[in-house]
C-alpha positions as CSV (number, residue, x, y, z in Angstrom):
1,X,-16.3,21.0,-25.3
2,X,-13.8,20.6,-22.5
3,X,-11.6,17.2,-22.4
4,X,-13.4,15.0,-20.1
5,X,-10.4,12.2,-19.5
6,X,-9.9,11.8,-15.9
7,X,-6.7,11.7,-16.2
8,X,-6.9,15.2,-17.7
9,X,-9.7,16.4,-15.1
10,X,-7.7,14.7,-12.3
11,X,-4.4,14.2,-12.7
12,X,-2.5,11.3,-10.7
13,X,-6.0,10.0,-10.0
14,X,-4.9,6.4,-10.5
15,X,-2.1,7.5,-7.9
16,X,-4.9,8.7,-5.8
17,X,-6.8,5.4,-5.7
18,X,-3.4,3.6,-4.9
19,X,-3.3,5.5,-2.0
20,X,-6.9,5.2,-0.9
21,X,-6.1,1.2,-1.8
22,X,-3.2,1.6,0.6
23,X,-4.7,3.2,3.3
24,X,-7.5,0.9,3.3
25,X,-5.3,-1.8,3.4
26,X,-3.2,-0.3,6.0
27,X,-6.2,-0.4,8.3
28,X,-7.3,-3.6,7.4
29,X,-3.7,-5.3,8.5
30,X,-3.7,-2.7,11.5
31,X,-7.0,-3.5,13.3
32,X,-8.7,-0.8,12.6
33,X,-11.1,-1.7,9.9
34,X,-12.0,-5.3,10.1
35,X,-14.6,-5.5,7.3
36,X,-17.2,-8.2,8.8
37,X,-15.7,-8.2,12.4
38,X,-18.5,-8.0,15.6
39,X,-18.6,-3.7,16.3
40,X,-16.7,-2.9,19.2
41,X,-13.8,-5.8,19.3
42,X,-12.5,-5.5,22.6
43,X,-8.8,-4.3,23.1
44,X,-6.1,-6.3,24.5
45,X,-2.8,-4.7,26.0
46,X,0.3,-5.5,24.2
47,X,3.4,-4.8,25.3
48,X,7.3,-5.9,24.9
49,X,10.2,-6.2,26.9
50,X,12.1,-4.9,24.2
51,X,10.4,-1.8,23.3
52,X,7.6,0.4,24.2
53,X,4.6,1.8,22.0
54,X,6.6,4.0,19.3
55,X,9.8,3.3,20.8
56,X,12.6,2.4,18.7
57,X,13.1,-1.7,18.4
58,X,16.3,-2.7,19.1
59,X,19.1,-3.5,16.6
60,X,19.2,-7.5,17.7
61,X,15.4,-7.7,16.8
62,X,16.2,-6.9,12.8
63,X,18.3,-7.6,9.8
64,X,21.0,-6.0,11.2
65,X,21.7,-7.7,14.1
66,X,20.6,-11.1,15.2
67,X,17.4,-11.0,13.5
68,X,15.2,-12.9,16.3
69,X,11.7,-12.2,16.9
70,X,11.3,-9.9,20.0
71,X,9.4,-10.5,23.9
72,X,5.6,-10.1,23.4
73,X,3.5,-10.1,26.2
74,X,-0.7,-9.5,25.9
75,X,-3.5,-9.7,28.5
76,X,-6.1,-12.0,29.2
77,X,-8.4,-12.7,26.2
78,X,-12.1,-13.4,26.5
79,X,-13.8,-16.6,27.5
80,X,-14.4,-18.2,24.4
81,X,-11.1,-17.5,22.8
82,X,-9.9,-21.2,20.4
83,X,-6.8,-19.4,19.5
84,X,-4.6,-16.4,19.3
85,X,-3.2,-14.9,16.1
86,X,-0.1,-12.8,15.5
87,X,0.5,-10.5,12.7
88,X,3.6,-8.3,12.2
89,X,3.4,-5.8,9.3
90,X,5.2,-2.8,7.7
91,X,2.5,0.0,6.2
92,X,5.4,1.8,5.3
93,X,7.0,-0.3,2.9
94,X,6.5,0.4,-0.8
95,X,3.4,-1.1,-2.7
96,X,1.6,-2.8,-0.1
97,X,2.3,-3.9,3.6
98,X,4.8,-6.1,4.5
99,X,5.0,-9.2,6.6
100,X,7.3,-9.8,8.9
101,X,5.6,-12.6,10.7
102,X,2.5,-14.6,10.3
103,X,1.7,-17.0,13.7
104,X,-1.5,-18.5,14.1
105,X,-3.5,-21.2,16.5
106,X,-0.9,-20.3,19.6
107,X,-2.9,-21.8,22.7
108,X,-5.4,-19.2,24.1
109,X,-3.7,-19.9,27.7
110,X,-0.6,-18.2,26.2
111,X,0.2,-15.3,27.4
112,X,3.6,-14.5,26.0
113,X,6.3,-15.5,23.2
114,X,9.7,-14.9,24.4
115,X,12.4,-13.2,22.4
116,X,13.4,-15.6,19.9
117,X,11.0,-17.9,19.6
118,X,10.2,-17.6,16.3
119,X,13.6,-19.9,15.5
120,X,13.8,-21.9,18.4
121,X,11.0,-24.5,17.5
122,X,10.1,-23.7,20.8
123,X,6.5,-22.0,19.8
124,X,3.7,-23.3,22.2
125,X,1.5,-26.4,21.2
126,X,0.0,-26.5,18.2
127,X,0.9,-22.8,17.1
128,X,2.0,-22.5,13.4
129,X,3.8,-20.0,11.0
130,X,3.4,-18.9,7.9
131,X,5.5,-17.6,5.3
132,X,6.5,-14.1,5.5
133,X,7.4,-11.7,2.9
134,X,11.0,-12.2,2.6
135,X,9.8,-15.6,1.3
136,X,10.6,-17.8,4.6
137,X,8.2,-19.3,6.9
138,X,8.8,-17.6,10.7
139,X,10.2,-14.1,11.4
140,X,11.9,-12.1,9.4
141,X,13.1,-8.4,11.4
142,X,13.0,-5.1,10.1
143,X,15.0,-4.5,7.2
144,X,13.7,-0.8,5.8
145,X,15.5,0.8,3.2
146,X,17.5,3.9,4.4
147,X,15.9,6.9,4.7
148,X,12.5,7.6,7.0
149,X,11.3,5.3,10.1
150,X,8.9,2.4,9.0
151,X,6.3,1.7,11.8
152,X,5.9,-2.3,12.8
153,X,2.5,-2.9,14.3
154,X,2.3,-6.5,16.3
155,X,-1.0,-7.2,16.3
156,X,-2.4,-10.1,18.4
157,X,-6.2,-11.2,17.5
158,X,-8.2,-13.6,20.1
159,X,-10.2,-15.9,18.1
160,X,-13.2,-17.5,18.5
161,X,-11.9,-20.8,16.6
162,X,-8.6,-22.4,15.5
163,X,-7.8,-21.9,11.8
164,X,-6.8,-24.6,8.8
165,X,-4.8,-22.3,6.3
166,X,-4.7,-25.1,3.5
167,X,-3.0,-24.1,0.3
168,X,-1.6,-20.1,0.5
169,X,0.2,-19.8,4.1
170,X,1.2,-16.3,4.3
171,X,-0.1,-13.2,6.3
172,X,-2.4,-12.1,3.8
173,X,-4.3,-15.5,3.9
174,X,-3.9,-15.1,7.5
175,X,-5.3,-11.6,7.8
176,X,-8.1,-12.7,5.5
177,X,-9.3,-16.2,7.7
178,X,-9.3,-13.5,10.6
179,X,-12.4,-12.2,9.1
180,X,-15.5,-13.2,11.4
181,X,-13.7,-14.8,14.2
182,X,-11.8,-11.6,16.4
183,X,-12.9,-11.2,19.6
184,X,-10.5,-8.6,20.8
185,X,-7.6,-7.5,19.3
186,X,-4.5,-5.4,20.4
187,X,-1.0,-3.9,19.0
188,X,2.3,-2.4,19.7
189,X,4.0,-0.4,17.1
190,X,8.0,-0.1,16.8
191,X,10.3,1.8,14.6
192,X,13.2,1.3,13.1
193,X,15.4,2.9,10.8
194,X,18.6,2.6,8.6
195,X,21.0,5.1,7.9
């Protein structure tokens, strides 16, 4: 009788279901799989003064240089919106996604964060940050390890409410009280790399 261990039968498979996990997850925190969101979210356009879609971000924007949060700019946002959301994240870090930056109930009459406003204090009305993976609450820039490019998707949502985070205030609880309440969402990716 032949050996019927997975592990035997199909080997790496718990490596093949941390991948599936990964990509899953990577879609999740990228917009493109919102489990529970309305079917066809409208897009918004977002863009940055700083870089374009899959350009490289600039040095001043990450660990290595100033580390401030960069210009974003989006469109209008449906009637209805209550608030905006911001989420910047790393797919390409090791383990899980990374984030860089968790904002949240940012005015829907905003249209734009200027570069640096993560530290200024100067974030509009009753917008709030949560803690990002580096373990401080506001922006933290890319810092990859060296070696490949990681991709940084800024990811605005339009809600349809503003949100209490009570208890956890990171990206993940973030991501996850997004659930439901997108009405259009948008991103810009950036890469940057260390030698």
């Amino acid at each position: 009788m032949e050996n019927c261990d997975p592990e035997t039968v199909i080997p790496g498979r718990g490596l093949l279901l941390l991948r599936h996990l990964a990509l899953f997850l990577l879609f999740i925190f990228s917009g493109c799989i919102v489990p529970g969101e309305r079917g066809g979210t409208p897009s918004l356009e977002v863009t940055s003064g700083a870089f374009t879609e899959g350009g490289r971000i600039p040095v001043e924007y990450t660990c290595d240089g100033a580390d401030i949060s960069p210009p974003l700019s989006w469109g209008q946002v449906p009637a209805g919106t209550r608030s905006i959301a911001l989420l910047v994240t790393d797919p390409d870090a090791a383990g899980r996604p990374f984030v860089h930056w968790a904002v949240y109930n940012i005015p829907p009459g905003t249209r734009d964060l200027p570069a640096g406003t993560a530290g200024t204090g100067a974030l509009p009305g009753s917008t709030r940050q949560g803690t990002n993976d580096f373990g401080r609450t506001g922006y933290g820039g890319p810092c990859p390890p060296a070696g490949k490019p990681h991709h940084y998707h800024f990811t605005v949502s339009a809600l349809d409410t503003a949100l209490n985070l009570t208890g956890r205030q990171d990206g993940r609880a973030l991501g996850a009280a997004l659930v439901g309440h997108v009405l259009a969402r948008g991103e810009i990716v950036g890469l940057y790399q260390r030698a």
